[in-house]
MIPA-419876 format. One record per residue (C-alpha): residue in one letter; chain; y, z, x. Coordinates in pm, whole numbers, plus 50000, padded with zeros to 5 digits. Example, Ala and Ser with C-alpha at 12.3 -4.5 7.8 and 13.67 -1.06 7.14 Angstrom:
BEGIN
ATOM   res   chain      yy      zz      xx
ATOM     a       A   49550   50780   51230
ATOM     s       A   49894   50714   51367
END
This chain:
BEGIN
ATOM   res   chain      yy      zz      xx
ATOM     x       A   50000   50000   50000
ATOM     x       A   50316   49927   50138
ATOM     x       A   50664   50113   50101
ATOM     x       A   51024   49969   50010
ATOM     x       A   51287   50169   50061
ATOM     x       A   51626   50088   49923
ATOM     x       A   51939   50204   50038
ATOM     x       A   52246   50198   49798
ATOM     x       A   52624   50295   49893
ATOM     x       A   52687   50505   49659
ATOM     x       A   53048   50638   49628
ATOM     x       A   53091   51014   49520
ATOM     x       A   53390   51062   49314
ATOM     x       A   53627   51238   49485
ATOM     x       A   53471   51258   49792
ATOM     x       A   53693   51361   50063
ATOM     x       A   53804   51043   50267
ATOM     x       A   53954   51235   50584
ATOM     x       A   53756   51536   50769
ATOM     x       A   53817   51870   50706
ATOM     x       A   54067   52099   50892
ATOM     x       A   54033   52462   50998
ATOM     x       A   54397   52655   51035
ATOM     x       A   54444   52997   51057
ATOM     x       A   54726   53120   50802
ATOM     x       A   54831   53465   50708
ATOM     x       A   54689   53528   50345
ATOM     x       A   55059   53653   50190
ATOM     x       A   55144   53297   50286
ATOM     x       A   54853   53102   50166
ATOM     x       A   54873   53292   49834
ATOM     x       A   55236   53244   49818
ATOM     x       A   55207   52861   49885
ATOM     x       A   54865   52831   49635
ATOM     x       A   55109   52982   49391
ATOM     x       A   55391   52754   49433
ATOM     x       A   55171   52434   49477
ATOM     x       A   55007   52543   49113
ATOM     x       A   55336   52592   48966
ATOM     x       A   55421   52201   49062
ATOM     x       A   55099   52046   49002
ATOM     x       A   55003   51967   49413
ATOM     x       A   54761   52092   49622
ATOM     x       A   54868   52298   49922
ATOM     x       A   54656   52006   50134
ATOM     x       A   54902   51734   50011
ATOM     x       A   55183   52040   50116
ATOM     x       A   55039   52058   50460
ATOM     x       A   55007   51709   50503
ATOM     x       A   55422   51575   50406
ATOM     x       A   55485   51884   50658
ATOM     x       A   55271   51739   50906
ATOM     x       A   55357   51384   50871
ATOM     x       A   55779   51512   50862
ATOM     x       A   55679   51684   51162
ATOM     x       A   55555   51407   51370
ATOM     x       A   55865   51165   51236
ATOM     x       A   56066   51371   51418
ATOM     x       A   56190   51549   51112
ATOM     x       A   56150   51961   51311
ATOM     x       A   56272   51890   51672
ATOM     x       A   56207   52301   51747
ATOM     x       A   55986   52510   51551
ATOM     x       A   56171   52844   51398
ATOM     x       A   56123   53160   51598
END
């Protein structure tokens, strides 16, 4: 008997596209920002990302003390 073995791509709805990131944030913050993010219908990810990406445009030259 022989074997066939099909392989299908298969997409997974909402299956992350990009690899997850592990930062180290004080919880009061992440709470704080969870909260706001809620309140305006984002996720703190898409948050952490326009910082990033302002970041990197040159939007911060020097990080606050």
């Amino acid at each position: 008997m022989s074997r066939v073995f099909l392989w299908y791509n298969v997409v997974m709805p909402n299956a992350p596209k990009t690899p997850t990131r592990t930062i180290r944030v004080p919880d009061e913050l992440w709470l704080a920002a969870q909260k706001k993010a809620a309140e305006q219908d984002i996720t703190v990810t898409s948050v952490l990302i326009a910082a990033l990406e302002f970041f990197v445009d040159g939007g911060l030259d020097k990080l606050p003390d």
